[in-house]
C-alpha positions in Angstrom: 0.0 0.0 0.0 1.3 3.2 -1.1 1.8 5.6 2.1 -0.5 9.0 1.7 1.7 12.1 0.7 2.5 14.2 3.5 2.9 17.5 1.6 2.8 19.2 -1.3 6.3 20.2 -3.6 7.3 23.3 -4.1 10.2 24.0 -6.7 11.3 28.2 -7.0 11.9 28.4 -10.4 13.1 32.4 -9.7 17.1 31.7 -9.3 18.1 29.2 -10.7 21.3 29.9 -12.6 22.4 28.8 -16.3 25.0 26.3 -16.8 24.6 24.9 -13.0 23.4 21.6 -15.2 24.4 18.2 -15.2 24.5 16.0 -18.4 22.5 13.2 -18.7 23.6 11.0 -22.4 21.0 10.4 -24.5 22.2 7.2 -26.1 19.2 6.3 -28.5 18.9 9.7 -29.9 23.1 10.3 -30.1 22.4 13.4 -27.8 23.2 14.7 -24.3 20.5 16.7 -22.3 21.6 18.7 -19.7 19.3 19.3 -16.0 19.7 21.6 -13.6 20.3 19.4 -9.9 16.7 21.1 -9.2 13.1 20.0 -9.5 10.0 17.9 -8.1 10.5 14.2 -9.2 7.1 12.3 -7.8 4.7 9.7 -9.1 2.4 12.8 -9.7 4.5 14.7 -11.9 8.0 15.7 -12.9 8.8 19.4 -12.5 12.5 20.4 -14.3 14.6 22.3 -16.2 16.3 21.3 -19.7 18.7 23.2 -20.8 20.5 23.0 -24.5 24.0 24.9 -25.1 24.2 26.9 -28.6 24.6 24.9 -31.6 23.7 21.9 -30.2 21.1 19.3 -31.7 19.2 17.7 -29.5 16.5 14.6 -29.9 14.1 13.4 -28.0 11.0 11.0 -27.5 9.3 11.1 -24.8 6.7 8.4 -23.0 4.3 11.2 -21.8 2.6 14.6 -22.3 5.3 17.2 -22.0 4.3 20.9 -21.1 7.1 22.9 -22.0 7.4 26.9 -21.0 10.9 28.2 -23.0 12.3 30.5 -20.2 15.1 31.5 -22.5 16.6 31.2 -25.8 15.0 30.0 -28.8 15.4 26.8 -30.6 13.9 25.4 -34.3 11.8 22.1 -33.8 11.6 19.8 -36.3 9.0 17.2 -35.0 6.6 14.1 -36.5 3.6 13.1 -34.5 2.5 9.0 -33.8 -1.1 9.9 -35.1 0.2 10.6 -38.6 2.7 7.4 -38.1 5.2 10.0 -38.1 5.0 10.3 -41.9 4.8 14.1 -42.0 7.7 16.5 -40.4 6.6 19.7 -39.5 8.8 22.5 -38.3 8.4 25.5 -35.8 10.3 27.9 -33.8 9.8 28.8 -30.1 11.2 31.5 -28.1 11.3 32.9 -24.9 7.7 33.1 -23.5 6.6 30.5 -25.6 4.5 27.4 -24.2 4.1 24.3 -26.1 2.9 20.9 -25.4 4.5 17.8 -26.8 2.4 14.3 -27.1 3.6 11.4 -25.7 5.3 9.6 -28.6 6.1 12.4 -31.0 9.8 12.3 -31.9 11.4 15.9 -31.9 14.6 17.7 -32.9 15.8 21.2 -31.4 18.0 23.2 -33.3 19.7 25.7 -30.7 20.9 29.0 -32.7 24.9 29.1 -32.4 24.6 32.7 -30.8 22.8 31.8 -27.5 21.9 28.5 -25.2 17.6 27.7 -24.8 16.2 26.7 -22.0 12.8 25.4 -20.9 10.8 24.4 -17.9 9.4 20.9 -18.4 6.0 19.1 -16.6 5.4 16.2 -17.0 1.9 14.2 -15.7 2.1 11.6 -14.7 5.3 11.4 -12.8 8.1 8.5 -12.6 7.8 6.1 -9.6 10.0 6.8 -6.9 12.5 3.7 -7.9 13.0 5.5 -11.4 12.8 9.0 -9.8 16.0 8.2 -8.0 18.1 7.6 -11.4 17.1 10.2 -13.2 
């Protein structure tokens, strides 16, 4: 039985400095994501930063919704969607201020401008289980 949660997260997204990241490697997509130590990791939801470095490529495919607010920077997506059997690539650009959402099995690819580094806030519902909360 899983024991009742005792409070509620709370993650101040305010001061949180650039370049404080770790790298995580991305070995199916040939990439390397990069997360701030900060953020709410719970069964209910994942709460985090991402942050790309200029120039770099970055894929991704995730296994859940993905709300993602840009907080800085701006990157060119070039994405395919699993209701369209990812035969057609579309294309966008987001900036800072931007809020997008990404569907659980979409396959993307950021493009991070050479001249500056993007970075967004990322929520994901559900969250990971405490077990796989602890490796990420």
């Amino acid at each position: 039985m899983e024991a009742i949660r005792q409070e509620i997260p709370v993650m101040n997204i305010e001061n949180i400095a650039l370049g404080k990241s770790r790298p995580v490697k991305m070995p199916l997509f040939g990439t390397t994501n990069y997360f701030p130590e900060v953020g709410i990791r719970t069964q209910d939801a994942v709460v985090a930063f991402e942050e790309f470095n200029a120039g770099d490529t970055v894929r991704f495919s995730p296994n859940r919704t993905i709300v993602a607010i840009v907080q800085q920077g701006m990157a060119g997506i070039t994405y395919t969607l699993p209701g369209t059997h990812h035969t057609e690539v579309k294309e966008m650009t987001v900036k800072k201020g931007d809020v997008y959402v990404i569907p659980s099995g979409a396959y993307l690819e950021w493009k991070i401008p050479r001249d500056g580094a993007y970075r967004h806030l990322v929520i994901l519902v559900p969250g990971y289980s405490p077990q796989v909360a602890d490796k990420t």
